[in-house]
C-alpha positions in Angstrom: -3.4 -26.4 -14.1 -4.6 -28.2 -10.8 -2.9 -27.9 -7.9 -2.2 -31.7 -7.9 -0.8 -31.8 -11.2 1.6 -28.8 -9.8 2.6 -30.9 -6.7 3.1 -33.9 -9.0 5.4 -32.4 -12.0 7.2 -30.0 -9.8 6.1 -27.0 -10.8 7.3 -23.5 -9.2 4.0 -22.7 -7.4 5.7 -19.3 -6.9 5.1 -18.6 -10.7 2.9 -15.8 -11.8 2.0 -14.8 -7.8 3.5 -11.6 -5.8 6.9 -13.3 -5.6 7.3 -12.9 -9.4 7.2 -9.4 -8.8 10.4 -6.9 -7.7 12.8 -6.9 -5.1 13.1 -4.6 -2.1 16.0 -2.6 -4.1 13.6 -2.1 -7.3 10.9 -1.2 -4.8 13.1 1.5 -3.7 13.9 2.7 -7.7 10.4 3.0 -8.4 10.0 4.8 -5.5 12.9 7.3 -6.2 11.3 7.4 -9.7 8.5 9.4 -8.7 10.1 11.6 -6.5 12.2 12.1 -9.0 10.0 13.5 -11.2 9.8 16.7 -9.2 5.5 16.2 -10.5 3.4 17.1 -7.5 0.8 14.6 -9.3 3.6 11.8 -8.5 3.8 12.3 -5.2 -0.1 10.8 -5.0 1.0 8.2 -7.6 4.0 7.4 -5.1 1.7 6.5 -2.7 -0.6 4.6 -4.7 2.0 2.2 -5.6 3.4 1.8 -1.8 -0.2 1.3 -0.6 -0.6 -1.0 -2.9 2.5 -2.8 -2.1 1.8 -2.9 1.6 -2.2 -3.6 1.5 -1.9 -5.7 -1.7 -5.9 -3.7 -2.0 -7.8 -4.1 -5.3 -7.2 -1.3 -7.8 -10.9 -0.3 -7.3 -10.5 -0.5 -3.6 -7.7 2.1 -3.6 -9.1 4.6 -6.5 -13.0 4.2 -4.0 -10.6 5.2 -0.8 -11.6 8.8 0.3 -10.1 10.3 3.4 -12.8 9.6 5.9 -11.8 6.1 5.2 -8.6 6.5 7.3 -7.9 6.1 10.5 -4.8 5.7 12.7 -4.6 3.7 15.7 -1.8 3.2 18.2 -0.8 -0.7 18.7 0.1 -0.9 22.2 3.0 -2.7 23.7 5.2 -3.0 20.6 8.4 -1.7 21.5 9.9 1.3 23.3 8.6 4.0 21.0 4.7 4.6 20.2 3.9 2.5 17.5 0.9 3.8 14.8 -0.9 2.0 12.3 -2.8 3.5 9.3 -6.7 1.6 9.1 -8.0 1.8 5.7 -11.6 1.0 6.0 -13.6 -0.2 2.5 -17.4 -2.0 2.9 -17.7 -2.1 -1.0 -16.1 -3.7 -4.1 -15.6 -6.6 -6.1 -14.7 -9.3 -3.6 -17.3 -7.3 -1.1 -20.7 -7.5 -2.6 -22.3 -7.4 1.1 -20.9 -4.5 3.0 -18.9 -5.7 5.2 -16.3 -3.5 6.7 -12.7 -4.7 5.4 -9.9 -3.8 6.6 -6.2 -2.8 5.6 -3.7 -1.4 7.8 0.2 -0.4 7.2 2.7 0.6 9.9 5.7 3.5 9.2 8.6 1.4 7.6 12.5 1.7 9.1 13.5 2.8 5.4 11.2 6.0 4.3 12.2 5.4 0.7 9.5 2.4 1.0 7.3 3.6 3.9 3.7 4.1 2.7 2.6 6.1 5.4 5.8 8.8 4.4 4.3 9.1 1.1 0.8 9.7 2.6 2.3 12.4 4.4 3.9 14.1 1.8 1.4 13.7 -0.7 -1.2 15.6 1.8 1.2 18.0 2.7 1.7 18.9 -1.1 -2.2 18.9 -2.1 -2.6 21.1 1.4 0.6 23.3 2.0 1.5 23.8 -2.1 -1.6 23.4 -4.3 -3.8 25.2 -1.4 -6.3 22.8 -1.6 
């Protein structure tokens, strides 16, 4: 349907976008859910889905990401604490047919039940501390 014909018979033009997805509090359950698993192959799948969350990245993007891809980077003058950002760098996919660098970035969230950059954390730390990788 056109956008007009939206605008004209009042449609929800929130309908079938990232609004129609879950709320902060199911976030959080789905979250939980893979922690709760006690897998260690959850952990990475917990951080798939917060990344994914946070970057809103294609599917493709995120399976293509390897870890020279990341890169921190410290946003000045944000507050009285040091504040970090996690880069992800991608310069091919669907939408990027030209290789152009791209760009995705997340900062550390107040509640760690939600914050993507946690989950990176503990997902490395179990593939390097626990599997010996």
């Amino acid at each position: 349907m056109r956008s007009s014909v939206k605008k004209e018979q009042f449609e929800d033009r929130g309908k079938h976008t990232i609004s129609d997805g879950y709320t902060k509090d199911e976030l959080i359950m789905v979250s939980r859910y893979f922690l709760q698993t006690n897998a260690l192959e959850d952990l990475r799948n917990r951080f798939d889905f917060l990344i994914g969350h946070s970057m809103l990245p294609r599917g493709e993007s995120k399976r293509q990401t390897q870890l020279p891809d990341l890169f921190s980077v410290e946003l000045l003058n944000e507050g009285p604490t040091p504040c970090w950002a996690l880069v992800v760098t991608t310069s091919e996919g669907k939408t990027n047919q030209h290789g152009r660098i791209e760009y995705g970035s997340v900062i550390r969230h107040f509640d760690v039940e939600s914050c993507p950059i946690g989950a990176m954390a503990l997902h490395f730390f179990s593939r390097f501390e626990l599997e010996g990788e």
